[in-house]
ROVEX-669947 format. One record per atom (N, C-alpha, C, O, CB): x, y, z; residue in three letters. Coordinates in pm, whole numbers, padded with zeros to 5 digits, always signed. Each point is the difference from the previous one (the first is absolute). Glycine has a CB too. Layout:
N
XYZala...
***
This chain:
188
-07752-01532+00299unk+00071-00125-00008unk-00006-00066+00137unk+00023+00071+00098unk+00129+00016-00282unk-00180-00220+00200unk-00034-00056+00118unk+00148-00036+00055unk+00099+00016-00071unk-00352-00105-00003unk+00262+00019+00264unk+00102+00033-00018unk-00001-00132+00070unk-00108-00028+00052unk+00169+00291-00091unk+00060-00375+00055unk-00002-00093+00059unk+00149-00001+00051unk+00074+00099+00004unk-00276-00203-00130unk+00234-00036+00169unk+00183-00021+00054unk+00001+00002-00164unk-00043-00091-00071unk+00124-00099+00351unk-00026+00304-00323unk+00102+00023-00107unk+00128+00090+00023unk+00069+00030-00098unk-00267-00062-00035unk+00221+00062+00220unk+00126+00039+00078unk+00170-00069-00071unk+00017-00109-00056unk-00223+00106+00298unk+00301+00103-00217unk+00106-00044-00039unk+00037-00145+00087unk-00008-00012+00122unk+00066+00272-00199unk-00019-00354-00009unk+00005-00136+00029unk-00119-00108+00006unk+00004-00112+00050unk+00168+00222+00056unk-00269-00051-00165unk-00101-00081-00018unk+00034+00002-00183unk+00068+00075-00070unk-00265-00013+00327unk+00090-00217-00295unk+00016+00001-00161unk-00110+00075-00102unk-00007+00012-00123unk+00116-00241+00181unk-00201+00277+00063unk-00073+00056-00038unk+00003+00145-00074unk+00091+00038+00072unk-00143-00197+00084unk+00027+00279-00246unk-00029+00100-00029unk-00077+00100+00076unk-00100-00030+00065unk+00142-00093-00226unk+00010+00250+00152unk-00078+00060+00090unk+00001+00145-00045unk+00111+00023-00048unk-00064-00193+00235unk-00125+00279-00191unk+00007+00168-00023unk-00069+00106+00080unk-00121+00012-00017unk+00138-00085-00190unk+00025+00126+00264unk-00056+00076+00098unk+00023+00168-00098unk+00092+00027-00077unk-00018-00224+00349unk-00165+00266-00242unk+00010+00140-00011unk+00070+00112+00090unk-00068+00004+00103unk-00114-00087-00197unk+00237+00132+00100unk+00011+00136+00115unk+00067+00099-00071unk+00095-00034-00070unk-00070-00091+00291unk-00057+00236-00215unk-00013+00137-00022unk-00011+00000-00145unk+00080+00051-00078unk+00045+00036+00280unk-00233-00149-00229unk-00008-00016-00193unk+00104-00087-00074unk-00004-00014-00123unk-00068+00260+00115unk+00181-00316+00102unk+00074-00086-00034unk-00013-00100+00006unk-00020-00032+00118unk+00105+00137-00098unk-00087-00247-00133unk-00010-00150+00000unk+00123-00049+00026unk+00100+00012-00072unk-00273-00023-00078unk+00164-00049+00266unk+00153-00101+00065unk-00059-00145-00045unk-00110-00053+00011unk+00206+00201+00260unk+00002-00178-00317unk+00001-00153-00017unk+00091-00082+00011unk+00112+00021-00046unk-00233+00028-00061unk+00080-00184+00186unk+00114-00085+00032unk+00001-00140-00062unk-00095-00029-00072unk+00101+00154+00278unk+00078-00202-00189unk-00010-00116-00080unk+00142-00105+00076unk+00113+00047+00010unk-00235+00110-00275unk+00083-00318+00318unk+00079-00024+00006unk+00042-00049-00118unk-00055-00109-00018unk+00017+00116+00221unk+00132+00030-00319unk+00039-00079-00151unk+00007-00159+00052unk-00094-00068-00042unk+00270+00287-00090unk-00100-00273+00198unk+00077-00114+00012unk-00116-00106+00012unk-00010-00091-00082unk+00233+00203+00193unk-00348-00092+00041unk-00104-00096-00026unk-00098+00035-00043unk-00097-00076+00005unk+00160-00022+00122unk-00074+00233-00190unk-00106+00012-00102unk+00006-00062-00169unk-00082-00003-00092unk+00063+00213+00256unk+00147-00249-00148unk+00072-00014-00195unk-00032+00117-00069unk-00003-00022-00121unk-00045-00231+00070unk+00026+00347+00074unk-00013+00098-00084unk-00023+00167+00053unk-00041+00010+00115unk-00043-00226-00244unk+00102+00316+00071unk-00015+00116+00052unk-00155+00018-00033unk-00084-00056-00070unk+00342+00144+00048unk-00247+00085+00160unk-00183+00003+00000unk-00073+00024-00149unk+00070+00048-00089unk-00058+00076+00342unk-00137-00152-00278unk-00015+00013-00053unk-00182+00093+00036unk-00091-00063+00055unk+00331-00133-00146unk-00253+00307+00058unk-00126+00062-00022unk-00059+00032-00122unk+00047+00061-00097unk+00011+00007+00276unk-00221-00140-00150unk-00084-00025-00164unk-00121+00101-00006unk-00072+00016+00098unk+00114-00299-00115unk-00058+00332-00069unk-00114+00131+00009unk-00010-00039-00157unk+00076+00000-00097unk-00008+00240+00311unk-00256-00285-00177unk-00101-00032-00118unk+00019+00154-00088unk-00048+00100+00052unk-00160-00290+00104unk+00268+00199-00270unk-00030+00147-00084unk-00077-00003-00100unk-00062+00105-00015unk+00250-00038+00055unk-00215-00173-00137unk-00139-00028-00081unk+00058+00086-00085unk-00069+00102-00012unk-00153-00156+00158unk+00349+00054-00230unk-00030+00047-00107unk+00127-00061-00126unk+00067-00100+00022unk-00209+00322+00134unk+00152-00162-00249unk+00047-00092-00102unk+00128+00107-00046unk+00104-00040-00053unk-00364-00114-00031unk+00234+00280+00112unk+00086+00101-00071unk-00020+00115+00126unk-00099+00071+00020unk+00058-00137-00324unk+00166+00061+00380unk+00037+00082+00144unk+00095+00012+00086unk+00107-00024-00057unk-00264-00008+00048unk+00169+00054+00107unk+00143+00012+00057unk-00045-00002+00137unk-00115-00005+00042unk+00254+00144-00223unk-00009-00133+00258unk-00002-00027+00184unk+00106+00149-00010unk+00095+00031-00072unk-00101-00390+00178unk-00051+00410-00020unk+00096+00164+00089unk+00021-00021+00122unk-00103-00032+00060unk-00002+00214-00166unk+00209-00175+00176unk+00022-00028+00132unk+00168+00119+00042unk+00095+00043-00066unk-00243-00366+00034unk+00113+00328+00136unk+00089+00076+00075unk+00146-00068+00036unk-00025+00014+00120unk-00196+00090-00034unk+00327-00154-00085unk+00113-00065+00057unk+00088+00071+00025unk-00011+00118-00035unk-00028-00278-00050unk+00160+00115+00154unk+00131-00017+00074unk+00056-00111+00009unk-00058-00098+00046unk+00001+00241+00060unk+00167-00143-00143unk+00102-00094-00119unk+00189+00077+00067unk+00055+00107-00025unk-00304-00109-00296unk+00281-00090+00387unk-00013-00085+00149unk-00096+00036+00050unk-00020+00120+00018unk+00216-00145+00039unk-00273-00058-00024unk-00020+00083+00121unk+00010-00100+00113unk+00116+00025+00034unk-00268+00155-00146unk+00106-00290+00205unk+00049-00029+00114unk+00176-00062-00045unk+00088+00078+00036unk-00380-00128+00086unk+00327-00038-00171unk+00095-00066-00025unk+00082+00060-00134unk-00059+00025-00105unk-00074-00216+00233unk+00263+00206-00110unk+00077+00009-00121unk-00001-00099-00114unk+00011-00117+00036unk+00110+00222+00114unk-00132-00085-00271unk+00006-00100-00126unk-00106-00004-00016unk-00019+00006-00121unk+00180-00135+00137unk-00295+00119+00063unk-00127-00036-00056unk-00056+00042-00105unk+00028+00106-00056unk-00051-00131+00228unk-00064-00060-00208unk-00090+00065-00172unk-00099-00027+00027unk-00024-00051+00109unk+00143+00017-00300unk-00205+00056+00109unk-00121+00043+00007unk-00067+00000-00145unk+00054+00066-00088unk+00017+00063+00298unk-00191-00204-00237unk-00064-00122-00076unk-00129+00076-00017unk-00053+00002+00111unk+00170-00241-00008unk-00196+00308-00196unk-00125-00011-00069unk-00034-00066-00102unk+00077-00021-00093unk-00075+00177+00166unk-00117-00195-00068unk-00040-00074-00140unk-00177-00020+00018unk-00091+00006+00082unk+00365-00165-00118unk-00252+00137-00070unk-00148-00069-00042unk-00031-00117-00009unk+00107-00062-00003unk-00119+00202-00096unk-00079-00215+00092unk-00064-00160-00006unk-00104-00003-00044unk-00058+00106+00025unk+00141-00179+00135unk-00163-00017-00235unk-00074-00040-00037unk-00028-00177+00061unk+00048-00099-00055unk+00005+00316-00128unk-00139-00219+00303unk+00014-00133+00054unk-00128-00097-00093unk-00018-00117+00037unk+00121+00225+00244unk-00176-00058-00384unk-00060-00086-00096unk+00072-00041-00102unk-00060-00038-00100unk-00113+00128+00152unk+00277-00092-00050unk+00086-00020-00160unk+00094-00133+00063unk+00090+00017+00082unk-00055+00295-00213unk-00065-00416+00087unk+00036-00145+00023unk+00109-00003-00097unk+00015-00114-00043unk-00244+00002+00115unk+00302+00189-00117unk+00114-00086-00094unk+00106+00107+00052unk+00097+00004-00075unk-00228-00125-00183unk+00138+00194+00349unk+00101+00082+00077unk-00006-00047+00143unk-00102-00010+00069unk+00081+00215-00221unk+00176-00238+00193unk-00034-00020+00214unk-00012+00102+00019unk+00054+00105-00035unk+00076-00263+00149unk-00278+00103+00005unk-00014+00101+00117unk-00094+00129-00112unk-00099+00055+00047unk+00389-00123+00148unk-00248+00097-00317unk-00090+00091-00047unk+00101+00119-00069unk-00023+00086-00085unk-00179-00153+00281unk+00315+00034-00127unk+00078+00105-00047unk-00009+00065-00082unk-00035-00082-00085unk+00126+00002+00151unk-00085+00191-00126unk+00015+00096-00143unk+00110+00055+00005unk+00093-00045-00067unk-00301+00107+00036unk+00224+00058+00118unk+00097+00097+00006unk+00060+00068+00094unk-00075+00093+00031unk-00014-00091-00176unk+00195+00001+00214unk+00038+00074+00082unk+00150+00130-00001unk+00097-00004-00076unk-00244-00227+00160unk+00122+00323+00015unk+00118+00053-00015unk+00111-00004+00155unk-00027+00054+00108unk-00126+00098-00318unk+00250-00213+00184unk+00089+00001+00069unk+00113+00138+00028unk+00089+00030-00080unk-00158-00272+00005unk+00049+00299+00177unk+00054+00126+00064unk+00106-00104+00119unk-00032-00069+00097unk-00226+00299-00133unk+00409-00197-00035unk+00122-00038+00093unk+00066+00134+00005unk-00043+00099-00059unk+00085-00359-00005unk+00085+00257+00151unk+00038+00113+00084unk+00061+00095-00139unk-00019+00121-00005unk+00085-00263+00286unk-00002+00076-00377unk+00051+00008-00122unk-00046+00065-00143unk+00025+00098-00071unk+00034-00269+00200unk-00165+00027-00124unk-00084+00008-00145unk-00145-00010+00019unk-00039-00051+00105unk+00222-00059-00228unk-00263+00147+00042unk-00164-00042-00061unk+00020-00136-00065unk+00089+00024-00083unk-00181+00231+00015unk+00062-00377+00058unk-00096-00077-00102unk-00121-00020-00059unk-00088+00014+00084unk+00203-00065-00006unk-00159+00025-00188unk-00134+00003-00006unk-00007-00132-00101unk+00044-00026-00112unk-00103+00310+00161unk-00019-00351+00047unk-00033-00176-00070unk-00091-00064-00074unk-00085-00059+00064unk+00157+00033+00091unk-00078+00022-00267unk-00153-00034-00049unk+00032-00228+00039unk+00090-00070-00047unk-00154+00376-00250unk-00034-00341+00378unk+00041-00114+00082unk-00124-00057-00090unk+00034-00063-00100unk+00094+00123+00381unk-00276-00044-00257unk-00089-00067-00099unk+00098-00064-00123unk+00037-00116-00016unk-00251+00297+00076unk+00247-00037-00156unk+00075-00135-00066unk+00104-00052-00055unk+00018-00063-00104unk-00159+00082+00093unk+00223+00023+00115unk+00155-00041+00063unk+00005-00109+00105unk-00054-00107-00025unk+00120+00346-00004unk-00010-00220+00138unk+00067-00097+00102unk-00154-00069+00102unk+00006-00087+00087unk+00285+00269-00071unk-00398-00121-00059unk-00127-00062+00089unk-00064-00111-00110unk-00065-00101+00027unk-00006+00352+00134unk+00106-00205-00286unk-00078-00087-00058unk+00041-00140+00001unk+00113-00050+00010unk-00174+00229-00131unk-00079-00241+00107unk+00058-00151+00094unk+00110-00094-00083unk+00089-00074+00041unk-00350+00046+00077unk+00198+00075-00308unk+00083-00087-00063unk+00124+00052+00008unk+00091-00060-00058unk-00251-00020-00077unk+00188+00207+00211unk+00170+00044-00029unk+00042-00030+00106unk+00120-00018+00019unk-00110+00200-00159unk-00114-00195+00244unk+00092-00004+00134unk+00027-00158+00061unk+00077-00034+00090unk-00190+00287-00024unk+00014-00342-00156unk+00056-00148+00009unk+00155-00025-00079unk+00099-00050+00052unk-00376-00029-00051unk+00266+00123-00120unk+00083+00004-00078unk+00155+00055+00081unk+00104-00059-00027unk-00323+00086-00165unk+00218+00077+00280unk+00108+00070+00061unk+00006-00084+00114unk+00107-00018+00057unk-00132+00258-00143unk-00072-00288+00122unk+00034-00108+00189unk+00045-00048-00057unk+00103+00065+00017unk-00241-00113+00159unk+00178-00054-00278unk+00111-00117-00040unk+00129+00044+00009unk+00074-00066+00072unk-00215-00033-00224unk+00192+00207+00089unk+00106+00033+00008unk+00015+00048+00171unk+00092-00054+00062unk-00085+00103-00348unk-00102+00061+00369unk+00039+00035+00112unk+00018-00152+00052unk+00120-00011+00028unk-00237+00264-00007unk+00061-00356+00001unk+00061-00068+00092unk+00070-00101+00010unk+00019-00068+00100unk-00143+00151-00055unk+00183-00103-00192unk+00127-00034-00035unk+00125+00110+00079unk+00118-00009+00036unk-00244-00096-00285unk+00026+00198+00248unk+00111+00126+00053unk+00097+00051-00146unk+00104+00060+00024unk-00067-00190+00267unk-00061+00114-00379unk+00052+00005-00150unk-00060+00178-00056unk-00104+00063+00022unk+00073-00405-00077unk+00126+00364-00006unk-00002+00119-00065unk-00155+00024-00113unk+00003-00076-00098unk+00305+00049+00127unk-00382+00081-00025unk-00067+00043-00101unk+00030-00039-00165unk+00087+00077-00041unk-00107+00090+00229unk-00013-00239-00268unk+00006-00018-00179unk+00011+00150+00002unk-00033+00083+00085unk-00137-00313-00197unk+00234+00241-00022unk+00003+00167-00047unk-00135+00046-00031unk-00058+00096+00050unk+00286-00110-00159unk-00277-00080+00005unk-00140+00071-00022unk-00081+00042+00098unk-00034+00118+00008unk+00034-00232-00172unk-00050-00003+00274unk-00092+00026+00112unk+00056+00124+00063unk-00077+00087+00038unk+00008-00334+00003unk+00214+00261-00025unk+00032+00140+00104unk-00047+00142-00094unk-00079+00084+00042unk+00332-00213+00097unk-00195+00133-00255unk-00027+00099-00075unk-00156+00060-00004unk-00066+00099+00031unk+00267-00203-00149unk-00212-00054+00048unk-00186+00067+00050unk-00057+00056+00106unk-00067+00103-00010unk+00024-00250-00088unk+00068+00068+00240unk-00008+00101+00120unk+00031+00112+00033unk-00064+00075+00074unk+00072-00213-00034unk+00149+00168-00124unk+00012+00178+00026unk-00056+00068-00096unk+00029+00118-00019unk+00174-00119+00117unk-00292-00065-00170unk-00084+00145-00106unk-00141+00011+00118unk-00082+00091+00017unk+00144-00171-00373unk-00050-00026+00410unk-00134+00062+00139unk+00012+00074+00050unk-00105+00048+00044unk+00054-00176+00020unk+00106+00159-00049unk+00068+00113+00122unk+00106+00098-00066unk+00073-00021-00097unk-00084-00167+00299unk-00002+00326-00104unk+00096+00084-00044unk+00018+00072+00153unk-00098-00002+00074unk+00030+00030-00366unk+00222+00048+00350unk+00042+00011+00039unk+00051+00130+00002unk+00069+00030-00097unk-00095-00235+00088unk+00010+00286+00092unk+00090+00136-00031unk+00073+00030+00174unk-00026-00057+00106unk-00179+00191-00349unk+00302-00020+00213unk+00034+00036+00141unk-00096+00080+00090unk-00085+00075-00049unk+00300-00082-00046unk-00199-00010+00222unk-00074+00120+00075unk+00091-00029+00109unk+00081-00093-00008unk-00352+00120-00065unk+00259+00080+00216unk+00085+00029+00106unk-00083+00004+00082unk-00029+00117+00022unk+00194-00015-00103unk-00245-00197+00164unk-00061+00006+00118unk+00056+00082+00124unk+00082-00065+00065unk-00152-00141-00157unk+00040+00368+00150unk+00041+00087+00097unk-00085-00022+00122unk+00022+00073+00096unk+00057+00088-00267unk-00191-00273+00181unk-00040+00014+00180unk-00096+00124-00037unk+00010+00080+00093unk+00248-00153+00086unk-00317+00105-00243unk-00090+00140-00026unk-00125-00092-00013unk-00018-00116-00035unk+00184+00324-00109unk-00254-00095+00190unk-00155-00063-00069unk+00002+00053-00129unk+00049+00110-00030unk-00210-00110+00238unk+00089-00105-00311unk+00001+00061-00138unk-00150-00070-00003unk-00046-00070+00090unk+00334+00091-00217unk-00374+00029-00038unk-00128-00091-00042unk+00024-00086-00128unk+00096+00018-00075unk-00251+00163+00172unk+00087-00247-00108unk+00071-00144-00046unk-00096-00002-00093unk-00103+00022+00065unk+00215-00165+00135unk-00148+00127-00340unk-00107-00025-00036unk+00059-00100-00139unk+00086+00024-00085unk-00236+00216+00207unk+00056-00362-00100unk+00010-00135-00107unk-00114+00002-00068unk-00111-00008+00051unk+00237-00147+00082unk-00097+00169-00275unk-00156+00030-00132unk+00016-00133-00056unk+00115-00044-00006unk-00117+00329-00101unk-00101-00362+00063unk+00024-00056-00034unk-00126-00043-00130unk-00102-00069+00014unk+00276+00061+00214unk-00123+00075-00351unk-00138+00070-00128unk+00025-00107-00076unk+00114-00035+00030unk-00120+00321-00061unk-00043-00368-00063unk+00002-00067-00100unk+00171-00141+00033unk+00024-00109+00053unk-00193+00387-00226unk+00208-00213+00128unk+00162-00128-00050unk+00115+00153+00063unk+00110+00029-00048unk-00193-00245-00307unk+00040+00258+00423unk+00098+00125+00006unk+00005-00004+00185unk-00107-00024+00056unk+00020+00208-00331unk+00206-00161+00358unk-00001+00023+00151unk+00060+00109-00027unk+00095+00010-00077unk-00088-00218+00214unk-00046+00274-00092unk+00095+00129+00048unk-00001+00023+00177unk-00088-00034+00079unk+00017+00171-00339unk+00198-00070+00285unk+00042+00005+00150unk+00034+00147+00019unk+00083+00056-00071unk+00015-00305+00092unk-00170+00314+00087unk+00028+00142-00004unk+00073+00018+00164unk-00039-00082+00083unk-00193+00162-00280unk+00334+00023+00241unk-00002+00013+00146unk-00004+00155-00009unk+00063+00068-00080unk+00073-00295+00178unk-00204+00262-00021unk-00038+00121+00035unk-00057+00094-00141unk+00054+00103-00039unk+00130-00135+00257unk-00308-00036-00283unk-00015+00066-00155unk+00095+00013-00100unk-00022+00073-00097unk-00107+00038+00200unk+00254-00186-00088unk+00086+00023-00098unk+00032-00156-00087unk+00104-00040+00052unk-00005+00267+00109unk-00121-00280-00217unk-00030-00120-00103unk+00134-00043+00012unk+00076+00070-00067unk-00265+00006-00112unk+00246-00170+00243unk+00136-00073-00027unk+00063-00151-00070unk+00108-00054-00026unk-00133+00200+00212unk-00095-00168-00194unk-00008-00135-00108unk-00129-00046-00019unk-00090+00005+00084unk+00298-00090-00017unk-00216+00031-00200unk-00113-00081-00109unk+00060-00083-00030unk+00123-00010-00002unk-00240+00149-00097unk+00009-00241+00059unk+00015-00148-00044unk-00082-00050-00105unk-00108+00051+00031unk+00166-00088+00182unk-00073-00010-00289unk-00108-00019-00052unk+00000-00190-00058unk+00075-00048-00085unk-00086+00366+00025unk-00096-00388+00138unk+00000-00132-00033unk-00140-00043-00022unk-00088+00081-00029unk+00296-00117+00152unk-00227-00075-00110unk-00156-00072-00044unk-00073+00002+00126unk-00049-00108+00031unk+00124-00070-00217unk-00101+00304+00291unk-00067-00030+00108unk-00120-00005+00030unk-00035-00024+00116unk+00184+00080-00081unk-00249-00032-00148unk-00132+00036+00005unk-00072-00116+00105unk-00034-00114-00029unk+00044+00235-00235unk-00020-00056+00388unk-00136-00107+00100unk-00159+00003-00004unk-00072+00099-00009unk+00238-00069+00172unk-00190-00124-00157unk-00158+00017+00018unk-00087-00009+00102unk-00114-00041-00022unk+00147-00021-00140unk+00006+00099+00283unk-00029-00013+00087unk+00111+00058+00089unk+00101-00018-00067unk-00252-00151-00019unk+00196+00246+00230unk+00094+00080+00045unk+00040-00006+00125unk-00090-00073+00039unk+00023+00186-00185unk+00135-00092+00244unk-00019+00008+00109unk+00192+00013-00011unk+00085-00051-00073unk-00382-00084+00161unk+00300+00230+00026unk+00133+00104+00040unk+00016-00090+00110unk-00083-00045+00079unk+00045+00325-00146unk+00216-00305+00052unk+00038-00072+00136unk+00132+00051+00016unk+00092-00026-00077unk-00227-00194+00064unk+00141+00295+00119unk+00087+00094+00018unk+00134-00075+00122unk+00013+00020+00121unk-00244+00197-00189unk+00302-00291-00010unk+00118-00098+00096unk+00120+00113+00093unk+00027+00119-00017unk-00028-00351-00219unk+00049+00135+00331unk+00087+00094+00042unk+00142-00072+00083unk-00021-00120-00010unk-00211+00292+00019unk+00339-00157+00052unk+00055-00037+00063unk-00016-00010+00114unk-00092+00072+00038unk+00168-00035-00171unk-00008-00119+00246unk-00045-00038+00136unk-00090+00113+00075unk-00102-00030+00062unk+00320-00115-00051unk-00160+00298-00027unk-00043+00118+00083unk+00025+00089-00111unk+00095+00014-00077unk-00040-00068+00334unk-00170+00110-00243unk+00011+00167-00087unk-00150+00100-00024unk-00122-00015-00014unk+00332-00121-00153unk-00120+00228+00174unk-00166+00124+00057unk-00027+00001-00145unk+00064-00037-00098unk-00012+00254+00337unk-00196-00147-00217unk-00114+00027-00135unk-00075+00077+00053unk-00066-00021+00101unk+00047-00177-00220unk+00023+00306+00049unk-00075+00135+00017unk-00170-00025-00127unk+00002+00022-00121unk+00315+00165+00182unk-00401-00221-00007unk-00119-00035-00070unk-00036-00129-00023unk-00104-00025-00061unk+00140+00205-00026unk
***
């Protein structure tokens, strides 16, 4: 990974390696967004395995995998699927075709910026995207592994399966973009 002024307080992104560990920084505020790392995977039916720690620099932080498909024009950005790891709980989002898709997510900016509550239907429908279970983030390294086979996600930590989903995610085309908060290590 090349390395430029991407330093804390720059808006730039940045990842350095040391001792088999990925540090990454991010300023959120003039970047608009947390880091984001993209690795071409070329496939249609597969998963991302990665090593984490959950805190790990900052208390509260979470920590964001997912998938994209950046050829698919009727989802932003490409979105499909991600899983959200907070100090608490797992989420797992099917966003292709939930809250990314463009006709749902035009449909939902009206109400967000009215600042207005969600219609019942539109919210309902959004929580069958997603499902939610508990977990207890301890500051441990654990392995993280996101499958993502047909209309089905499954989320494993440390080989043990803690939530499935199953929605319309089939991509045709792939690519793993592994998001994160301002600072946080990655083992692989």
């Amino acid at each position: 990974m090349g390395e430029r002024d991407c330093g804390p307080g720059s808006p730039h992104q940045t990842g350095g390696s040391r001792s088999g560990i990925l540090k990454i920084y991010s300023n959120e505020k003039a970047a608009g967004h947390g880091i984001h790392i993209h690795h071409d995977a070329g496939f249609t039916d597969g998963g991302t395995t990665l090593r984490f720690r959950l805190p790990g620099l900052n208390k509260g932080e979470s920590c964001i995998v997912g998938h994209v498909d950046r050829e698919l024009k009727s989802v932003h950005a490409g979105h499909l699927c991600y899983a959200y790891l907070n100090p608490t709980n797992i989420m797992l989002r099917d966003s292709k075709t939930g809250i990314h898709d463009l006709k749902v997510q035009a449909r939902r900016a009206e109400f967000l910026k009215r600042k207005e509550k969600l219609p019942p239907d539109l919210d309902a429908f959004l929580q069958t995207k997603q499902k939610v279970v508990s977990w207890k983030a301890d500051n441990e390294w654990h392995e993280l592994t996101l499958v993502f086979e047909g209309d089905e996600m499954r989320l494993s930590v440390d080989g043990k399966v803690l939530v499935t989903h199953r929605s319309e995610l089939r991509p045709s085309h792939e690519t793993v973009a592994e998001l994160w908060s301002n600072q946080h290590p990655v083992d692989r």
